[in-house]
N, C-alpha and C positions, 0 to 999 in steps of 0.2 A: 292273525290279521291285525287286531292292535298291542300285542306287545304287552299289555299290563293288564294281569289277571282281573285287577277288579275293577277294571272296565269291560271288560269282556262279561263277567259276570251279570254285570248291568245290561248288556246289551241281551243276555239270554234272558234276562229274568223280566224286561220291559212287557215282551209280547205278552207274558201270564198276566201280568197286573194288569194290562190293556183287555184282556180278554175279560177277567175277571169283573169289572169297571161296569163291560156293557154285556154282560152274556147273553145276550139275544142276539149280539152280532155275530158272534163267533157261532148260533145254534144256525143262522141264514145260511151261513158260507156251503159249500159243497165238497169241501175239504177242509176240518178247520186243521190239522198237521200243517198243509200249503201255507193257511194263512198264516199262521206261528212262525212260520220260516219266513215267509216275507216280509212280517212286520220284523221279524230279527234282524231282516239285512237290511231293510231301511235304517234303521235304528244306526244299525252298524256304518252304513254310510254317512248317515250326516253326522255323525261323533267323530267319523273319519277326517272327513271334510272340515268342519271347523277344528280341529286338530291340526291339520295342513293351511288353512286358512291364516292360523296365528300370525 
């Protein structure tokens, strides 16, 4: 999806460090896998987006 490994990298590794940060959040969720994935593809969109934006 973005073409350059170590942004991609960034983009998986965001959701851990987010989780990590506040882990109370991540103990609420009722799926925290789900939320790992959707904070990923946030992440991945707006890296996307101001990338195209330029």
């Amino acid at each position: 999806m973005h073409g350059d490994y170590a942004d991609a990298e960034d983009v998986v590794r965001e959701p851990f460090v987010r989780a990590l940060a506040r882990p109370g959040q991540l103990r609420r969720v009722d799926n925290p896998e789900a939320w790992l994935r959707t904070v990923a593809l946030k992440v991945a969109r707006s890296r996307f987006r101001r990338r195209v934006d330029r």
